[in-house]
N, C-alpha and C positions, 0 to 999 in steps of 0.2 A: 504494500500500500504506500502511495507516495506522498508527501508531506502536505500537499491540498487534501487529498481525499482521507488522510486521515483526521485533520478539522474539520473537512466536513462532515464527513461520518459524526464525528465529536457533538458538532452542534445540531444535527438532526436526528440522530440514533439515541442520543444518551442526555443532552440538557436540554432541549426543547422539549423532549417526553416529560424526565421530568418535574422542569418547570409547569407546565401547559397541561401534560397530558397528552388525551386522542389528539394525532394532528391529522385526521380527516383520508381521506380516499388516495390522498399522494398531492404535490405540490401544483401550484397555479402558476408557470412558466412565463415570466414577457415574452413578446415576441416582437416581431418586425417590424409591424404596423404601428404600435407604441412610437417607438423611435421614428421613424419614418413618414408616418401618418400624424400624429397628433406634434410630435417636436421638428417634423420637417426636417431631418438629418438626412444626407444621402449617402452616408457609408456608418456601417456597424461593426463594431465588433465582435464576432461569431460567441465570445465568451458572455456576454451581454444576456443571452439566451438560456442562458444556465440559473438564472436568478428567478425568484421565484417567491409566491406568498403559502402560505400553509394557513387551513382555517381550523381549528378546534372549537368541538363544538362544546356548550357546557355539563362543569362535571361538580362534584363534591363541593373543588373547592371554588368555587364563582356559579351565578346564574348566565357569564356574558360567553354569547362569541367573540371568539379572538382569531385576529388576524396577526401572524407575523412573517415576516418578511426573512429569506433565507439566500445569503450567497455575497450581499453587503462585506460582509468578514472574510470571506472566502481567500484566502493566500496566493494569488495569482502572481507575484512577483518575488517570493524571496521562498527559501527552503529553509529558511532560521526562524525561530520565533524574533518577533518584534515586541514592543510597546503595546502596541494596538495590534488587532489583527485585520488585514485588508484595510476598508476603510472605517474600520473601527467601531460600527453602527447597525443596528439590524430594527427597523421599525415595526409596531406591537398599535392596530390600534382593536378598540370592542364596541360589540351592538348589542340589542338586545334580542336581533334576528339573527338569522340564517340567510347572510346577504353577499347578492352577486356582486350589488354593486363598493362591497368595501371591500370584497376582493381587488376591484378593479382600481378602488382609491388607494390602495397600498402598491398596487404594481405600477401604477404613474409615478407615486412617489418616490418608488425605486430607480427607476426609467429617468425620470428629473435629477436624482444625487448624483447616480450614473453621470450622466451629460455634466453634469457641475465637477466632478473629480475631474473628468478628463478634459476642462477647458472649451466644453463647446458653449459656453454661454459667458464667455470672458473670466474676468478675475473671481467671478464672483465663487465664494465659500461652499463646503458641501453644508448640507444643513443640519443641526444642529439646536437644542434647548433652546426657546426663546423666538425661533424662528416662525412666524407666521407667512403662508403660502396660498396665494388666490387658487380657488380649484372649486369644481364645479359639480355636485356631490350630485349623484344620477340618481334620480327614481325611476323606477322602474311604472310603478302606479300612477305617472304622468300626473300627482298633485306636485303645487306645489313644495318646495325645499328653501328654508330660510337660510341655512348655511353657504358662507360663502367663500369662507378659506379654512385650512387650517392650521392648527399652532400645537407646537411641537414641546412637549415637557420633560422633566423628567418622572418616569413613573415611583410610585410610594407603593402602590399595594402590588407588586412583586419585586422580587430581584433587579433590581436596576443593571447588572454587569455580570459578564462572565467571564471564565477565561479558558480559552483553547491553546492547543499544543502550543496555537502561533501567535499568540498574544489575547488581548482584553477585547471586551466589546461590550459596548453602552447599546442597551436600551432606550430607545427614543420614542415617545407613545405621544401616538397624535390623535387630537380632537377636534373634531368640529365645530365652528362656531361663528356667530352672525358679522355682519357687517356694523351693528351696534357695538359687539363686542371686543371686535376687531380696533375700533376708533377707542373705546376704553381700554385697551392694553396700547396702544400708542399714548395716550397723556396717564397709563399709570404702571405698568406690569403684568410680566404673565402670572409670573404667582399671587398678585391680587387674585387674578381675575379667577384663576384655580380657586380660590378660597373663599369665592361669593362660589364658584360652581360646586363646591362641597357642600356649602352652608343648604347648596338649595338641590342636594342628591343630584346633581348632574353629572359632576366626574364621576368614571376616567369611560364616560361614554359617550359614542360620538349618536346623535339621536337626529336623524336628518328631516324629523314631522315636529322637532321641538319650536316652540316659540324663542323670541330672545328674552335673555335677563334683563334688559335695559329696555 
């Protein structure tokens, strides 16, 4: 076994189990049209396509599904451990359904870090706690959706980090949330804004039929 594949074995055979639990019927792969179609790239990276979301469904220990994201970490440049492993990040978001479409919000947002590691969108940063991202949260039941970006925390109610053969990896759990809310975490903070979403049972779910808090 080669020194990827035995991280990733790592993180999909043995801590994502179990942290999570069931991770569902096998993984939800990007693909081409991601990149291609929705970011308008005209060349990919064949490795790109190895990344992937996994959905668990709920067990003991939560009522939510969970979405996480798999391949982020993945050691594709070095055969030593590092610091971090890959890009250091694996995103975690939950519903209170069994949804296609947070599959699909986690594989954009794989598909967007992606293009931001490797400079297709200039200097800008991969993303990381604190970051709030325009995106456009699909119903499927063609009502409307008040959510209009989302904002990326760190998670309190699991494991925030782990660590494989080839270094660390942060947890990054995103949430949806309105355009009211969006404009109160510019004049105040994310972790306010967390702390009115606890106060009113909202965290660490992302609820695309919610109203705003504001």
């Amino acid at each position: 076994m080669s020194f990827l594949e035995e991280a990733w074995n790592e993180r999909e055979e043995i801590i994502y189990k179990e942290l999570f639990g069931d991770l569902g019927e096998g993984i939800y792969p990007l693909d081409a049209d991601i990149f291609t179609g929705m970011y308008k790239q005209e060349t990919i990276d064949p490795r790109w396509l190895h990344y992937g979301v996994f959905k668990s469904k709920p067990n003991d220990n939560r009522n939510t599904w969970l979405y996480v994201s798999s391949g982020m970490s993945n050691p594709w440049e070095t055969n030593e451990p590092e610091d971090f492993s890959g890009f250091g990040t694996e995103f975690v978001l939950e519903t209170y359904e069994d949804a296609n479409w947070a599959v699909q919000v986690v594989r954009t947002m794989v598909a967007y870090n992606i293009l931001l590691a490797h400079g297709r969108f200039g200097d800008f940063p991969m993303l990381d706690y604190g970051h709030r991202i325009p995106l456009k949260i699909p119903n499927e039941s063609g009502s409307d959706v008040n959510l209009t970006h989302i904002l990326i925390v760190e998670p309190d109610h699991y494991k925030k980090s782990f660590n494989l053969v080839s270094g660390r990896v942060d947890f990054l759990h995103m949430i949806g949330i309105t355009q009211s809310e969006y404009e109160y975490v510019k004049s105040h903070n994310s972790e306010e804004l967390i702390q009115v979403f606890k106060k009113k049972g909202i965290y660490p779910i992302t609820d695309r039929s919610r109203m705003s808090t504001f």
